[in-house]
VODOMAR-905371 format. One record per residue (C-alpha): residue in one letter; x, y, z. Coordinates in pm, whole numbers, padded with zeros to 5 digits, always signed. Example, Ala and Ser with C-alpha at 12.3 -4.5 7.8 and 13.67 -1.06 7.14 Angstrom:
A+01230-00450+00780 S+01367-00106+00714 
END
This chain:
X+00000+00000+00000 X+00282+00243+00088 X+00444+00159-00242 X+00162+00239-00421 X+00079+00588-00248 X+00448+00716-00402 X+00368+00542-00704 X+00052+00795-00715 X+00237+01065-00574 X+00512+01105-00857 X+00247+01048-01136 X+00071+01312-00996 X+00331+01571-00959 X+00472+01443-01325 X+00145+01527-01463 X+00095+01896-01320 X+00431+01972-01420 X+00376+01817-01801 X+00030+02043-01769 X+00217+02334-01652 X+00466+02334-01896 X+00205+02288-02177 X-00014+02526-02067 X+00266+02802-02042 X+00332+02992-02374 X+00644+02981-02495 X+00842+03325-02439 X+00790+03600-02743 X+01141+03604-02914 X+01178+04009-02991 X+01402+04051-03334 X+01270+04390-03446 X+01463+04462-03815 X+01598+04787-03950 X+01490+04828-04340 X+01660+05087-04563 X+01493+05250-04867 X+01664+05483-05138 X+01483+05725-05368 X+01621+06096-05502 X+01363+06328-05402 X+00994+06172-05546 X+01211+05925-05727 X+01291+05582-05652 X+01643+05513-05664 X+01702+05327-06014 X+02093+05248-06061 X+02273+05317-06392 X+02050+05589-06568 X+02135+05962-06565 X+01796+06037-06473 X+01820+06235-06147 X+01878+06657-06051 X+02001+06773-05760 X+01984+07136-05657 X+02273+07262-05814 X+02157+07116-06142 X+02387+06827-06213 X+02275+06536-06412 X+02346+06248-06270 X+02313+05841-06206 X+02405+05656-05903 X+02603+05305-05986 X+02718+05272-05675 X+02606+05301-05298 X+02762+05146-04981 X+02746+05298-04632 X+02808+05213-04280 X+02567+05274-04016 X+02643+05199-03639 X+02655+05360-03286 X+02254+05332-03242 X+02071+05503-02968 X+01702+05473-02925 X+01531+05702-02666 X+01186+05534-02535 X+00907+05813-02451 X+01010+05725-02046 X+01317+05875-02130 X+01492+05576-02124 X+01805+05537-02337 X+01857+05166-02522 X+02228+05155-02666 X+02336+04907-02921 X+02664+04859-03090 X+02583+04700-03379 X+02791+04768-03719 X+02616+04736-04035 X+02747+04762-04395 X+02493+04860-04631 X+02483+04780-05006 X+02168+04938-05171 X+02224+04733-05449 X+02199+04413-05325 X+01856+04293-05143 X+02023+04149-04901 X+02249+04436-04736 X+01938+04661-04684 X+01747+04489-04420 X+01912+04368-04040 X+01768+04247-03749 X+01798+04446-03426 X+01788+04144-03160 X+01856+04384-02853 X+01611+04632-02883 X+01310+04560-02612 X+00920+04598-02731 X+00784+04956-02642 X+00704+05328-02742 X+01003+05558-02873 X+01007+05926-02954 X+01381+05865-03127 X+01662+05716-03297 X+02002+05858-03333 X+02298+05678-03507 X+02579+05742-03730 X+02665+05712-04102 X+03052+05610-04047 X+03222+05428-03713 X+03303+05560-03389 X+03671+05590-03317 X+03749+05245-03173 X+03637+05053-03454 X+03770+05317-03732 X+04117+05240-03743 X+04315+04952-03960 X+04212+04587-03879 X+03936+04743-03690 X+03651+04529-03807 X+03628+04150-03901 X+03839+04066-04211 X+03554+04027-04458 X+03601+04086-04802 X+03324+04373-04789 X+03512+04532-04498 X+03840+04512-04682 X+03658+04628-05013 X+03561+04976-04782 X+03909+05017-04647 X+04033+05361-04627 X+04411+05373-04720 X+04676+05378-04464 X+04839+05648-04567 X+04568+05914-04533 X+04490+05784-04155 X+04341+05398-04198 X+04057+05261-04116 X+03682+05256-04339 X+03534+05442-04610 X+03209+05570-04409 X+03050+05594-04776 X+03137+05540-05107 X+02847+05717-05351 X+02935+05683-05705 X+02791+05698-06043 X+02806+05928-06390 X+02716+06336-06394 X+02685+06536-06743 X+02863+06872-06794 X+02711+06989-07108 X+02642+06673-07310 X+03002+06490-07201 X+02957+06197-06892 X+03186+06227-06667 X+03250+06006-06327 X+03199+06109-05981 X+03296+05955-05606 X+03166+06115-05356 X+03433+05909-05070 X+03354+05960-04633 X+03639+05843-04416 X+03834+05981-04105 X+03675+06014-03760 X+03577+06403-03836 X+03405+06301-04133 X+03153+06064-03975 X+02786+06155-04041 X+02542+06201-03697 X+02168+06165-03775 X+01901+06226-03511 X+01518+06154-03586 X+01295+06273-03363 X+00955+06052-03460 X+00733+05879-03240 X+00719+05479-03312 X+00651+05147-03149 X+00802+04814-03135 X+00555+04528-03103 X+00453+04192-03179 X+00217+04335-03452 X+00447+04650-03554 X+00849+04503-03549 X+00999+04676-03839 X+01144+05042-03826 X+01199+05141-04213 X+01410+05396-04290 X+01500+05604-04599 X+01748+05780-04761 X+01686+06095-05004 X+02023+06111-05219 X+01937+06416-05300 X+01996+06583-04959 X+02373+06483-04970 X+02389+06790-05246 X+02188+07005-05054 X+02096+07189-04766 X+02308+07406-04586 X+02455+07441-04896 X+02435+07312-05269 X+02713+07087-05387 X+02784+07138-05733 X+03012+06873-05879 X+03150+07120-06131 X+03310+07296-05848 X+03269+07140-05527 X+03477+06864-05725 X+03345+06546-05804 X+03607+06344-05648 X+03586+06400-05265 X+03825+06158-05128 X+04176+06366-05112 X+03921+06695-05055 X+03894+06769-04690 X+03646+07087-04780 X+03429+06841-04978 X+03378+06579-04732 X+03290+06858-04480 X+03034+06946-04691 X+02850+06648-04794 X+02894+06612-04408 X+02682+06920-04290 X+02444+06835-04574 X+02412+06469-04521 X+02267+06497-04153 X+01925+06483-04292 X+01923+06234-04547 X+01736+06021-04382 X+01378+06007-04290 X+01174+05735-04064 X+00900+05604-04234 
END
């Protein structure tokens, strides 16, 4: 009789704890993604045709378009701060460099989202990311001060009816691009994606018009250049 009492017993407990556990729903896995979109003013961005205007009234195509982004901050409406170091290299040309998942951002309401076009300090220097092929492709050359390209924009411009080629080249700490968006938005089961794009147009203007005729369309050995794309590149993005 005693035997059989335990034998009860432990059936009993291994049945409440096999109906807890299957009762209990499995804990929601949060992996909100960041999704980047490209368009020139009204336009969506269309590679390899000289169909685009910016304010200074260059012609021009885009054939080329790779960025980092990193350094993300994300205020919640509480004023609470959420800091992630995550590094991203994106490729607007290829589907599958536009869109990364943010697995340490926590469900809730946020007012913004600041981050940076370029690397902070620690990771912009030689050998300062893993030795991928696309981070050695975006290396920025020892002798002008190592590290990354923060952008390489590229593509074809017309002065009068000749093509001519353009590089408009980021790199060097001071050079680094700091966006701030100040936009409500939730993260949620039902709303997990934050899309974000990018108005090539707004590198040319706004505080000032960059004219590749005389601003230079090479920027890369042009320390006034790069300022400028700089000063007008803080608002080239928008959250959508």
């Amino acid at each position: 009789m005693r035997y059989f009492l335990i034998a009860i017993l432990v059936l009993s407990v291994s049945f409440t704890a096999c109906k807890k556990d299957k009762d209990t729903p499995p804990p929601v896995e949060n992996k909100p993604t960041l999704t980047l979109g490209f368009s020139v003013d009204n336009q969506a961005l269309e590679f390899d045709k000289i169909q685009y205007k910016n304010a200074a009234g260059n012609n021009y195509s885009v054939t080329k378009l790779l960025f980092y982004i990193s350094a993300f901050e994300f205020e919640k409406k509480t004023g609470e701060k959420v800091l992630l170091d995550n590094v991203f290299l994106v490729d607007a040309r290829d589907p599958q460099k536009i869109s990364f998942t943010l697995p340490n951002l926590p469900f809730g309401d946020y007012k913004s989202v600041k981050f940076l076009i370029g690397l902070d300090s620690l990771h912009n220097i030689d050998n300062g990311l893993p030795n991928t092929l696309d981070n050695v492709n975006m290396a920025w050359p020892t002798m002008m001060g190592g590290g990354y390209h923060f952008m390489k924009l590229e593509g074809n411009f017309l002065a009068d009816t000749t093509s001519y080629g353009y590089a408009m080249h980021l790199g060097k700490n001071k050079n680094r691009v700091p966006i701030e968006i100040i936009q409500n938005f939730s993260i949620s089961n039902n709303s997990n994606q934050i899309k974000l794009k990018m108005n090539l147009n707004e590198w040319y203007q706004s505080p000032a018009n960059y004219d590749f005729n005389i601003d230079g369309n090479y920027s890369m050995h042009d320390s006034t250049a790069m300022a400028k794309l700089v000063q007008n590149g803080m608002d080239v993005f928008t959250l959508n």
